[in-house]
N, C-alpha and C positions, 0 to 999 in steps of 0.2 A: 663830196659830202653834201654840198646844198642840191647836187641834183636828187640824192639820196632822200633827202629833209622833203624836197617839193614831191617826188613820188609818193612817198609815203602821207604828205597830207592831202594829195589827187586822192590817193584809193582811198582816206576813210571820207573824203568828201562825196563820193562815189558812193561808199558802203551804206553811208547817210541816208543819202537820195533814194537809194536800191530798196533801202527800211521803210523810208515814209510812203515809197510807192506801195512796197506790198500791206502797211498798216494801211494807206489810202484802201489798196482794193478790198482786203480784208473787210472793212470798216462799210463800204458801200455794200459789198456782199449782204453781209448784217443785217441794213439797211434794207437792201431789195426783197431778203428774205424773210421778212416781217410776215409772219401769218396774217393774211388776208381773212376778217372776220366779217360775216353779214346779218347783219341788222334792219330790222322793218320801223321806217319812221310814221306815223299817222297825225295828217295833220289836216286844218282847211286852208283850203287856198286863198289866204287874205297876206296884204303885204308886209302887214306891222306882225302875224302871228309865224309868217312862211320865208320872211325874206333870208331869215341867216340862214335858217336850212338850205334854200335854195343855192343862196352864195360857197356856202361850203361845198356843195356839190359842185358846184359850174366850178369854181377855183380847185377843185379838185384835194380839198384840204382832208376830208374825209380819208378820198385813197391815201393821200400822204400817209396820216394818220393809222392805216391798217383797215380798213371799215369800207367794207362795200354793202352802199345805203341802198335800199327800195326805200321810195315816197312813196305812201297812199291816201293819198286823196279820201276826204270825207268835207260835208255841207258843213258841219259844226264841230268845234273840240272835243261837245259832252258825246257825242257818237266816237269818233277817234278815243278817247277813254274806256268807250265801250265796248271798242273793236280789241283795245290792249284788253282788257280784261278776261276777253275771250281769246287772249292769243293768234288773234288776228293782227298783230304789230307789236313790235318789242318797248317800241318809245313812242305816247303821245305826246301834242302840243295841244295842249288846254289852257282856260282860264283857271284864276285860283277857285274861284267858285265851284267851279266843277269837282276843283280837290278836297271843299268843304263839304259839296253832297254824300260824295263817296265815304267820305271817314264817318259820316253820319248814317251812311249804309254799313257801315261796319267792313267796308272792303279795304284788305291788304294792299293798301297803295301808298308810294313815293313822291312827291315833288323834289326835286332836284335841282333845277335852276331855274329863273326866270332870265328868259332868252331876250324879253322884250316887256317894255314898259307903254302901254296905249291909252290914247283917248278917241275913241273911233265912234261910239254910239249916237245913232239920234233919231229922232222922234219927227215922224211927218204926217201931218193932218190934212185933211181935205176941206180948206175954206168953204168948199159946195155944200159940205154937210154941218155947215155953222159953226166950225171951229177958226177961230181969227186968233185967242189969245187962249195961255193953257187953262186960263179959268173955264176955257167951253170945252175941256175933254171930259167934265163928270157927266156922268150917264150916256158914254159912249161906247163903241167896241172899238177896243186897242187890240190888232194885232201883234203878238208875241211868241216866239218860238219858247212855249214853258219848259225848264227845268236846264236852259243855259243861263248863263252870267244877264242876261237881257233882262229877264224877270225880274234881278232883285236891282238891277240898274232902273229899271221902270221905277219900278216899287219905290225905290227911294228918291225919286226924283218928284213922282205924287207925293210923298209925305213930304219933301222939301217944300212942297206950293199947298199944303193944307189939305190932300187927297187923302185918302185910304183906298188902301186896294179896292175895298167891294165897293167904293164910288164910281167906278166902272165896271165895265165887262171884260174881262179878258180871255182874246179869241185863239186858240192855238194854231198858229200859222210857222209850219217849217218855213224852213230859207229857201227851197227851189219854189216855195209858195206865193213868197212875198209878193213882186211887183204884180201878180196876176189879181193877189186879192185885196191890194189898196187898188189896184186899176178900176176892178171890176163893183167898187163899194160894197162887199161884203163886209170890212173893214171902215170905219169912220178915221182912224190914225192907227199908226203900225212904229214897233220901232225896230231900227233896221242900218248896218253896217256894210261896209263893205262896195264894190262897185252897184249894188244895188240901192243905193246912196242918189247918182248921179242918174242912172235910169229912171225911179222913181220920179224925183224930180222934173226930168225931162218931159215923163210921161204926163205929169198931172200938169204941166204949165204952172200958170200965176195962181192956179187953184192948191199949189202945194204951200204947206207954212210947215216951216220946219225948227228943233230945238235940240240945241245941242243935249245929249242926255247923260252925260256921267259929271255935269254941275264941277267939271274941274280936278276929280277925283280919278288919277288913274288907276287901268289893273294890271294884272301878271298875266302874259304870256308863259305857262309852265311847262319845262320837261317834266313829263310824269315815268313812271314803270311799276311792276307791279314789289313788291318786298322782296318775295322772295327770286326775282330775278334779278332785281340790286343786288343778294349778297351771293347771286353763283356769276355775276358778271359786271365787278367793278371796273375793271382794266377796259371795257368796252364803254363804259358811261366814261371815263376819264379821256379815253380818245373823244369819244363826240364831245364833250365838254370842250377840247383843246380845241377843235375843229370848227366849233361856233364861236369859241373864242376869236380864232384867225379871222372867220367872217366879220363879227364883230368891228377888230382893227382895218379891215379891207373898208367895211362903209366907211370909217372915219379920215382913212387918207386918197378914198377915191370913192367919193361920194356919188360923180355922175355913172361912173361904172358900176356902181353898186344899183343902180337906179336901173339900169339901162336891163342886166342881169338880171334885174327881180321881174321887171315889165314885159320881161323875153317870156317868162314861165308862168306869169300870175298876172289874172285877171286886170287891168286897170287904164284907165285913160288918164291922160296931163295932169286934170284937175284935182282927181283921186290922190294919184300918183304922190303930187307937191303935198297937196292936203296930209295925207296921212302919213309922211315920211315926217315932215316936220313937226309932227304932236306924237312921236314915238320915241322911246330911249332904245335903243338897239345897245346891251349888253347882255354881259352874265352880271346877276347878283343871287342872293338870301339875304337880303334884308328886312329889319325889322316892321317897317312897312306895310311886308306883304301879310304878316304875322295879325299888325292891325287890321287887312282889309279883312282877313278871314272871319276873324273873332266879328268883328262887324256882321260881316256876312251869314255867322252862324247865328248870333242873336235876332237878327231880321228871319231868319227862317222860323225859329223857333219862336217867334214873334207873331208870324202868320200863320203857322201850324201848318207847317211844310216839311217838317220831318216832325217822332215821335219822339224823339229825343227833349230832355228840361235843361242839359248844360251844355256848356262850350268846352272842347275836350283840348286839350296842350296841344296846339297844333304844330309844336318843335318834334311832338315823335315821331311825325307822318312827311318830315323834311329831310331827304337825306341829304349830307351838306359835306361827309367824306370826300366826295368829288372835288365839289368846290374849294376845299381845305387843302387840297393837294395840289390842283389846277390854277388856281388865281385865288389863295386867301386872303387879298387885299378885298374880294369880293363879297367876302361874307361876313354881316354884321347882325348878328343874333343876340339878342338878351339870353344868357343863360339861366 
């Protein structure tokens, strides 16, 4: 009888094992057989606007996710915006300002997360051309990359010190422009981000005087997309969301691997490197924040007659936030 009793609890302990393996492989199957979806991301290669992207990629959190990403490469966000808008990329990474242009062009666009929170801007003058303190930048040429987030970062840092825009000159200098045209003094001061930062610098010696320029005020690194490919492709914005999420948590419990990763793929020497990792928030949010810099940002336009536009338009329609609500709603904090 008890050999009877122990047979019979062998086979259903057996039977057990035999279920959880074929639920295991079942369940992995599932798992492997995840449609693999592709997606074009457009972004610029700076550390605080590119790193989770990049991290998700190198961690491979993306494929986990289903999502085989292309990265394209572009000099600034508001070109990456422009490349989306032409279907030349499914998802850019812009500043909010960029997002405030476009809604002011009346274009069907999305912000979605902000991937990353920066203080990256600043302002370098050339003591040879009699600038020592910012009271000597009236009646000079500022170089400025017009109609990125730069402009109205200038703008407002002149009005911060008792400037108006047309107390200077401002010179349109793209970014593969820069160091050549603070080099060559076509430019009296320029303002300017990014490893071009540390060159500049280099370049001009004791003759550079430099300020930091967003006065303390950070902005949005944005996912953008266009509307109507939010609503034929949510399940795809919900993986990349998850997926920068993971990067996200990857900087925070392995900070020098996350550094090390970004430095692999994107422009940056030591200095850069520390500098701009430590004055960046690397998450996901929709925060109400970002809501203020906008509106800011649109009355400053409409202030210097940079769009034709008289009001500041709700900028909660032009936020899609279904993602985020789904993905990490501790992440989203919106006045409704």
């Amino acid at each position: 009888m008890k050999k009877t009793v122990i047979t019979l609890i062998a086979a259903i302990i057996i039977i057990a094992l035999i279920g959880s393996g074929v639920w295991y492989l079942q369940n992995s199957r599932n798992q492997i057989s995840v449609e693999m979806e592709s997606i074009t991301v457009g972004m610029s290669p700076n550390i605080d606007s590119a790193a989770l992207i990049i991290i998700a990629d190198d961690q491979h959190y993306f494929a986990d996710n289903g999502l085989n990403v292309t990265i394209k490469d572009y000099d600034v966000g508001l070109r990456a915006v422009n490349g989306m808008l032409n279907n030349e990329n499914d998802i850019a990474i812009a500043t909010e300002f960029v997002l405030v242009e476009k809604v002011f062009d009346q274009e069907k666009i999305y912000g979605f997360a902000s991937i990353a929170k920066y203080e990256d801007k600043v302002i370098i003058g050339r003591s040879d051309h009699g600038i020592k303190n910012v009271s000597d930048l009236k009646g000079k040429k500022i170089g400025v990359d017009l109609g990125t987030n730069t402009e109205f970062i200038l703008g407002r840092f002149l009005e911060l010190h008792g400037f108006r825009l047309d107390d200077v000159t401002l010179v349109d200098i793209k970014r593969p422009q820069f160091v050549d045209a603070i080099g060559n003094g076509s430019v009296d001061a320029i303002i300017v981000w990014g490893l071009e930062v540390s060159i500049i610098k280099d370049q001009l010696g004791p003759a550079a005087v430099t300020w930091p320029a967003q006065s303390g005020q950070q902005g949005h690194w944005l996912a953008m997309c266009r509307q109507d490919w939010a609503g034929q492709h949510p399940d795809m914005i919900n993986r990349f969301l998850k997926s920068i999420d993971q990067a996200a948590t990857y900087t925070v419990y392995h900070p020098e691997q996350a550094k090390a990763i970004a430095r692999k793929r994107l422009p940056a020497d030591d200095v850069y490197l520390e500098t701009i990792w430590s004055n960046t928030q690397f998450s996901l949010s929709l925060d109400q924040s970002l809501i203020t810099a906008m509106e800011d940002e649109g009355r400053w336009m409409i202030k210097n007659n940079l769009t034709d536009e008289k009001t500041i338009p709700d900028y909660r329609y032009y936020l899609y936030r279904e993602g985020l609500d789904q993905i990490k709603p501790e992440s989203v904090n919106l006045i409704r």
